[in-house]
C-alpha beads as a LAMMPS data file, in Angstrom:
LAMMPS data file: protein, C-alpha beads

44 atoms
43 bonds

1 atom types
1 bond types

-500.0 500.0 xlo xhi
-500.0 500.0 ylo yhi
-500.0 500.0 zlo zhi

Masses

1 110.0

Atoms # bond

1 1 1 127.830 222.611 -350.299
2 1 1 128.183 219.728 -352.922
3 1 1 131.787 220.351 -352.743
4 1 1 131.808 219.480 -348.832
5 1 1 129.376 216.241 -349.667
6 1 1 131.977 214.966 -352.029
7 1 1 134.879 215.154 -349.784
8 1 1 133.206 213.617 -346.836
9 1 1 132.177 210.462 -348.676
10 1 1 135.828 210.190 -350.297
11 1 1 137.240 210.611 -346.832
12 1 1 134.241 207.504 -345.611
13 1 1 135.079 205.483 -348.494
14 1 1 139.188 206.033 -347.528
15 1 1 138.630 205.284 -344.080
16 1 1 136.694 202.219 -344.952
17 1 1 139.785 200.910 -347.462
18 1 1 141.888 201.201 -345.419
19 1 1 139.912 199.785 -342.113
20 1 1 139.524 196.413 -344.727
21 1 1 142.377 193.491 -343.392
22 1 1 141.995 190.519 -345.711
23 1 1 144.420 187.467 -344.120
24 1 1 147.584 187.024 -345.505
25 1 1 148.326 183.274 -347.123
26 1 1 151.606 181.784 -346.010
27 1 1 152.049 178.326 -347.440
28 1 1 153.185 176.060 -345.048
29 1 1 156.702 173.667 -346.283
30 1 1 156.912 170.304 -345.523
31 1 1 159.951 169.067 -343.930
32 1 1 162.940 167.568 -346.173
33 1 1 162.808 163.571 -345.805
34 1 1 165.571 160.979 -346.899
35 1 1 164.617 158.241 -348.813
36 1 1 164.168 155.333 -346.519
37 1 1 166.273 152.719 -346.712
38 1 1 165.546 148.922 -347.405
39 1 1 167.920 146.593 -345.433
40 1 1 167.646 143.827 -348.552
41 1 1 167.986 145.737 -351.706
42 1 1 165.367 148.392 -353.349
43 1 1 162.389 146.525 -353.070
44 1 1 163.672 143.396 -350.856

Bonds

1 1 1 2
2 1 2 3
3 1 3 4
4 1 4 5
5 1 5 6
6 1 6 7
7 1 7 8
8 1 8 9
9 1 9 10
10 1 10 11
11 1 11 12
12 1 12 13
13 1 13 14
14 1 14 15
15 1 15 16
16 1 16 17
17 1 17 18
18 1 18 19
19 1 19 20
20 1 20 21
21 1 21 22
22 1 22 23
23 1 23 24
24 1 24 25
25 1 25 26
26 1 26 27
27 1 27 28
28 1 28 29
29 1 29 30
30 1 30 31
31 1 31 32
32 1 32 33
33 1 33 34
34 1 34 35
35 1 35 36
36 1 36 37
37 1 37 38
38 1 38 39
39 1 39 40
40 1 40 41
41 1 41 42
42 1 42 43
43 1 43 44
């Protein structure tokens, strides 16, 4: 009888894992930008 206790709450407790979805982090990447450009020198 034990035996059939055991194995139900390891089949709950498997169910339950595997029901648990946690979100997935994707970083987002930021776009490549030139370096603007100054009509009168660097800082002109």
């Amino acid at each position: 009888m034990s035996k059939k206790i055991i194995l139900g709450l390891v089949l709950v407790s498997a169910f339950a894992a595997c029901q648990r979805q946690e979100p997935v982090y994707v970083p987002q990447v930021d776009p490549v930008t030139t370096e603007p450009q100054f009509p009168n020198g660097k800082f002109g």
